[in-house]
C-alpha positions as CSV (number, residue, x, y, z in Angstrom):
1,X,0.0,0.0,0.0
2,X,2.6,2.3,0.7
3,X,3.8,2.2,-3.0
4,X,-0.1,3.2,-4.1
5,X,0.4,5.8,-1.7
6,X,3.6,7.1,-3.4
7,X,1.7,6.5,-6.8
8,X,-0.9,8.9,-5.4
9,X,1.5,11.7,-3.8
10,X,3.2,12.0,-6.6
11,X,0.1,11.7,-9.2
12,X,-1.6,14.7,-7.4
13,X,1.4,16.7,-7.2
14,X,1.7,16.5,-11.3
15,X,-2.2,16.6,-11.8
16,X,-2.0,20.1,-9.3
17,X,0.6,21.6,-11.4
18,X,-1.4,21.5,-14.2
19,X,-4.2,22.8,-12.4
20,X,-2.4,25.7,-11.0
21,X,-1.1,26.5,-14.7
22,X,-4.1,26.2,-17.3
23,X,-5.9,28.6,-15.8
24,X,-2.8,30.7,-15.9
25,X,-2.4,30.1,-19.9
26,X,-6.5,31.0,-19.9
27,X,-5.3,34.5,-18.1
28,X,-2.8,35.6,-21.1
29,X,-5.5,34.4,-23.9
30,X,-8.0,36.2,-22.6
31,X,-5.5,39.3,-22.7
32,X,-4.4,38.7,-26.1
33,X,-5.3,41.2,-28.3
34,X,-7.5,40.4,-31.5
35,X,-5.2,41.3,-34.0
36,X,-2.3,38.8,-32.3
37,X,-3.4,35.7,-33.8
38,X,-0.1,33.7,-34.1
39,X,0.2,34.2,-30.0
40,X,-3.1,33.1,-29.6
41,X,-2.5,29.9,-31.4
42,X,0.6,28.9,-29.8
43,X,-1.2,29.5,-25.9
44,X,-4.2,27.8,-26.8
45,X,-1.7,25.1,-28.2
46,X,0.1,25.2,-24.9
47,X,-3.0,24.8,-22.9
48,X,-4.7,21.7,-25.2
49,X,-1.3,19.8,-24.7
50,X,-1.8,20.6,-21.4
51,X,-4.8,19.7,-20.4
52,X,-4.5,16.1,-22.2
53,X,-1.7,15.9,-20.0
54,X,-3.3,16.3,-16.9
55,X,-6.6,14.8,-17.6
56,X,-5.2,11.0,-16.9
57,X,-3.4,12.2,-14.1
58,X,-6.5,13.5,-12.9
59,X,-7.7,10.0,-13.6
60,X,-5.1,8.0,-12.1
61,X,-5.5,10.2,-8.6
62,X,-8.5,8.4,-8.6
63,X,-8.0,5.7,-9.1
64,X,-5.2,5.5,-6.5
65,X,-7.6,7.3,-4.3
66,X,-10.0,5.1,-4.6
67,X,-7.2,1.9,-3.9
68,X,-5.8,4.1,-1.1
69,X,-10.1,4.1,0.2
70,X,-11.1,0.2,-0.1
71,X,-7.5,-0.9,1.3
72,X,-7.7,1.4,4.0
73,X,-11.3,2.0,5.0
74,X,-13.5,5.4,4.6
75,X,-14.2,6.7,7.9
76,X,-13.9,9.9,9.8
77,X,-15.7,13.3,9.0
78,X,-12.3,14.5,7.5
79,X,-12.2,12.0,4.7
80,X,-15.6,12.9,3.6
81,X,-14.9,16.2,3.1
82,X,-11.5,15.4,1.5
83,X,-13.1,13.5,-1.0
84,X,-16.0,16.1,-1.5
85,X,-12.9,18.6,-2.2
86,X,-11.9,16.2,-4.7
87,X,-15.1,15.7,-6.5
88,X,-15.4,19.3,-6.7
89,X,-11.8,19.6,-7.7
90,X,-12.6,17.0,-10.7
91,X,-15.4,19.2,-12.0
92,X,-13.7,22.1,-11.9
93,X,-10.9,19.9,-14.1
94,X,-13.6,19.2,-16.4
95,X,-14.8,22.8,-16.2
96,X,-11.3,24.2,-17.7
97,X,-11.6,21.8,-20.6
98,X,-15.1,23.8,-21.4
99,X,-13.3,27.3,-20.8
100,X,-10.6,25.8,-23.1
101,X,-13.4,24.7,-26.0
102,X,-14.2,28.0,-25.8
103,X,-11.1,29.4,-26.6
104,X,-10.5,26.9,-28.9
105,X,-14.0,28.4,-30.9
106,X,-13.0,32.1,-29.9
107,X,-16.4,32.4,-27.9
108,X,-14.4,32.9,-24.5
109,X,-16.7,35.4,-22.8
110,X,-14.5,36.1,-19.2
111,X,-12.1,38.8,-18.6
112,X,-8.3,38.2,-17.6
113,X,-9.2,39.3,-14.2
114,X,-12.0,36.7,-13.7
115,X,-9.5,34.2,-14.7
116,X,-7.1,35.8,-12.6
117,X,-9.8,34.5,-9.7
118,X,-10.5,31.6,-10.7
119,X,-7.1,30.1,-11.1
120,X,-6.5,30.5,-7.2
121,X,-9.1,28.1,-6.6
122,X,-7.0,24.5,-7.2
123,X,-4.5,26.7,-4.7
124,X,-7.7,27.0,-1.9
125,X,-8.7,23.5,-2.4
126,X,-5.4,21.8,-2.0
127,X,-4.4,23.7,1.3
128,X,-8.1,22.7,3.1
129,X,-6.9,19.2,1.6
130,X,-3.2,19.1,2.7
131,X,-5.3,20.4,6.6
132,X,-7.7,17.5,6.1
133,X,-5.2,14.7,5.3
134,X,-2.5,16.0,8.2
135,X,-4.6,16.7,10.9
136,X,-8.0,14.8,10.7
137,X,-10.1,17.4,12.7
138,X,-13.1,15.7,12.8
């Protein structure tokens, strides 16, 4: 178990640092002028080779997650809301490939500054989660 749970540090820590830097690419598209069309295409490049590779890293988290659940058992308040944190954290995965189809059909609607918001919440989530995991409050 403890190499699943190796598999599943170090699978969160590479599925994170894509979270942390797609929205970051969404930031500079949204800023890109109209007229820059070459610069557009190469971030919006970036950010689809991105995002397909963090999408089965997102997957295998899971999946070791889940391993990491049935070996070990699911109980205490704490792991429930660690694993609503995920959940949430898997739509909001799912929710940056939307933003990027957008950009991808030049209907992206949101200012620089909104992304500038939203890409702080992966940062939010993992610190309740890192709290969660080390302490077990409740």
């Amino acid at each position: 178990m403890l190499v699943v749970k190796s598999l599943h540090i170090w699978m969160v820590v590479s599925w994170f640092a894509g979270l942390f830097y797609l929205p970051r690419i969404f930031v500079n598209l949204a800023m890109v002028p109209a007229e820059s069309a070459a610069e557009y295409d190469r971030l919006l490049l970036m950010a689809g080779k991105l995002f397909k590779f963090m999408t089965p890293l997102a997957v295998l988290t899971v999946v070791t997650g889940l391993w990491l659940w049935f070996g070990y058992g699911f109980s205490g308040g704490w792991l429930h809301a660690k694993t609503t944190l995920v959940a949430a954290l898997a739509g909001y995965h799912l929710y940056c490939g939307s933003l990027l189809n957008a950009f991808r059909g030049r209907a992206n609607r949101k200012s620089h500054v909104w992304f500038r918001f939203f890409n702080e919440v992966p940062v939010l989530v993992l610190l309740a989660v890192i709290f969660l995991v080390v302490l077990k409050p409740f």
